[in-house]
Each structure stands twice: as C-alpha cells, then as structure tokens.
C-alpha positions in Angstrom: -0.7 7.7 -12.7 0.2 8.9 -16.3 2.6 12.1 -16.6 -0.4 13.5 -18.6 -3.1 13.0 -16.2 -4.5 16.0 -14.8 -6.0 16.2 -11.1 -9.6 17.4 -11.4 -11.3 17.5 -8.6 -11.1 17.6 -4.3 -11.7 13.8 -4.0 -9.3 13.0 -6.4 -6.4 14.8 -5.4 -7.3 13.4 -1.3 -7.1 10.1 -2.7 -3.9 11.0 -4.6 -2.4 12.2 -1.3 -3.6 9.3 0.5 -1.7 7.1 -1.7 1.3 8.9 -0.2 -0.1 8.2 2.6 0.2 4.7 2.1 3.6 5.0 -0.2 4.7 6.7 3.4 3.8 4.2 5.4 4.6 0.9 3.5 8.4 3.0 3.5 8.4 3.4 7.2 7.8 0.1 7.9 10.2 -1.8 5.9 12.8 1.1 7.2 11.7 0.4 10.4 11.8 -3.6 10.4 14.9 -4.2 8.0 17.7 -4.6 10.7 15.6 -6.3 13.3 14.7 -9.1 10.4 18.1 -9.7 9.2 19.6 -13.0 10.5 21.7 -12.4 13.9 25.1 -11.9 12.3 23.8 -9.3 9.6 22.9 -7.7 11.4 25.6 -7.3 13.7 27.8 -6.5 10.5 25.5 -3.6 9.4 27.4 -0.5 10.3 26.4 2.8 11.9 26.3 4.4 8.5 23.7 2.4 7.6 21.8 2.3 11.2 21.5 5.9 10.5 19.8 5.9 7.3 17.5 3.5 8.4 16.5 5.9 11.6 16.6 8.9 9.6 14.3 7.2 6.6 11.5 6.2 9.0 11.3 9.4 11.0 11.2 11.1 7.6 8.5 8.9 6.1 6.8 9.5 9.3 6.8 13.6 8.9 6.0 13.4 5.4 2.7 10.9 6.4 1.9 13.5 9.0 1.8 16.3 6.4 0.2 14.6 4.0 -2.5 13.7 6.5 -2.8 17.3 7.0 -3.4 18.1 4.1 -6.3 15.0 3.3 -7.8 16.2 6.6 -8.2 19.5 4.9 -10.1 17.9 2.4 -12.6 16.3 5.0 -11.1 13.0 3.6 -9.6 9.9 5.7 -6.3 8.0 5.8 -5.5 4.4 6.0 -4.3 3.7 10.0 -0.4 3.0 9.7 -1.1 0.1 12.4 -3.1 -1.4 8.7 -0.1 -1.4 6.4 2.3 -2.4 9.1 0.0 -5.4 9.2 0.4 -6.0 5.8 4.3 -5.1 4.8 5.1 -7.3 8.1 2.6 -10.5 5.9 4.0 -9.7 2.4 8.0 -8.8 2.4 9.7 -11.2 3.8 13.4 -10.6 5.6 16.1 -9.0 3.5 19.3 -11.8 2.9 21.7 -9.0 4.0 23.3 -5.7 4.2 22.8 -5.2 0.2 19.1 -6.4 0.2 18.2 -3.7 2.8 20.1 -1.1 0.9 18.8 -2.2 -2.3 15.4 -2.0 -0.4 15.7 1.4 1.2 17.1 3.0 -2.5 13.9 1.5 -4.8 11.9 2.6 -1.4 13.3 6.3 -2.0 13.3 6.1 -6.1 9.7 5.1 -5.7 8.0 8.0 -3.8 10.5 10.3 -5.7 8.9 9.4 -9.1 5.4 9.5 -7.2 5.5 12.8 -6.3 7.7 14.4 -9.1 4.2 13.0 -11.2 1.7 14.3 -8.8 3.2 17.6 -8.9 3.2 17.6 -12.9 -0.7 16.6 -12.5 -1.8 19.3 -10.0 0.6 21.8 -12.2 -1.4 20.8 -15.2 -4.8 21.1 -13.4 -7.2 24.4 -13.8 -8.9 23.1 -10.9 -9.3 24.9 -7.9 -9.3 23.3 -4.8 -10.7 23.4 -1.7 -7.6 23.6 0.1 -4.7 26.5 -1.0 -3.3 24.9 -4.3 0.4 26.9 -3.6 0.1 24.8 0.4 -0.7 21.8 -1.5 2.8 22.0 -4.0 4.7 23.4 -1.8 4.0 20.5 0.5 5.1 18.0 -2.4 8.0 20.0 -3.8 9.4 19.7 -0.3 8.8 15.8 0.3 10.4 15.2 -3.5 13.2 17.2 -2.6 13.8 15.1 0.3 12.9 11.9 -1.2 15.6 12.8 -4.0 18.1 13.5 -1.0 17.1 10.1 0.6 17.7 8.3 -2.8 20.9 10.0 -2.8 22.0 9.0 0.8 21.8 5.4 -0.2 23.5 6.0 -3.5 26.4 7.3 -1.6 26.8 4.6 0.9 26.3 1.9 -2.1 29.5 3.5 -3.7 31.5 3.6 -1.0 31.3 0.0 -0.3 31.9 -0.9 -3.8 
C-alpha cells in the first residue's frame, strides 16, 4: 500500500484489515513455533528473557487478530481461519539456526506490522469516506495496535543490545 493511497470504500478498508488479519496471524505463528523448532540445545540456551517475548508476542498478535476481526465482522466481511496460515508459515519458514535467527525473526515480525499499520492509518486519515463502521472505532483500534507493535519492536531491540 502506497503512503498516498486513500481508503475509499467499506470493502476496501475490510480487506485492508483482513490483511492484518493475516499479518497477525502469520506473526503468531512463527512466535509461537520458534523455540519448539530450534535444534535441542538452542533451545535449551534460549533464556527466560527471550521465552517471554516470544509468549507475550503471540498472545498479543492473537488480541490484535481478535480486534481486527471485530472490526471486519462489522463490515459483514470474513477472515482467513488462523488454522489456514498456520498451515502455510509451518510449509514455507523453515527453523531458525539459533537464538539470533529467532530474534532477528521476531524484530522484522514487529517492524513489519508497525510500518503496516502506521500506513493504513495515514490512508483512512486521508480518506473522506465514510464508513459503515464508526471511522474514530476504526483508528482508534489501529493507533492502539501500532503503538504496541512499536513497543514489541522495541522489546527485541532491547534484548538485541544487551547481548551485544
């Protein structure tokens, strides 16, 4: 999506939010499957720290799919089942080599759906559209899963610097 795009219309802001959807999902999986497919003694060496942000990433991704699902089923519009794109991140990523690969992972994860929603919410602002569902729900929604995306990004950032 280009920073000047606008979002014009019901059907194409649900099938902006469902690619958060996916975005979501395709983070909550790899989050959720990094330290179980990292070799036996990686994963033994990853620390708590880093246990931690893995949990706290996929129950986050999970919350911000459920909202966004809220607000798609608003729009009498459908999401993509997250039993689909577990299907398909488990086929196409294959195991991180170690402790750095699944921090590497987890940061472009977080940069990623950062810079997705910072430019949806620059294409709904520049919109004159109104929507079927409340416009001020709708950003307020996305303000609030960039601002925690940007903390998430952050997070990993941290940790990376420590054990530099």
């Amino acid at each position: 999506m280009s920073l000047g795009q606008r979002v014009s219309s019901d059907h194409q802001l649900a099938r902006l939010l469902q690619i958060g959807v996916v975005l979501e999902e395709v983070v909550e999986s790899r989050a959720a499957h990094h330290l179980e497919s990292l070799p036996d003694d990686e994963r033994e060496a990853i620390d708590e720290e880093v246990r931690e942000l893995l949990s706290e990433a996929t129950e986050e991704s999970a919350e911000h799919r459920e909202r966004l699902e809220t607000l798609i089923d608003d729009l009498d519009a459908e999401t993509v089942a997250y039993e689909e794109i577990n299907a398909l991140v488990d086929a196409r990523y294959g195991p991180p080599e170690d402790t750095d690969g699944v921090l590497y992972d987890q940061l472009c994860n977080e940069e990623t759906a950062y810079k997705f929603y910072d430019d949806l919410i620059e294409a709904i602002e520049a919109s004159e559209t109104d929507f079927s569902v409340d416009r001020e729900r709708v950003l307020e929604t996305l303000y609030a899963i960039r601002e925690e995306e940007m903390e998430g990004a952050q997070d990993v950032t941290n940790i990376m610097e420590r054990r530099a």
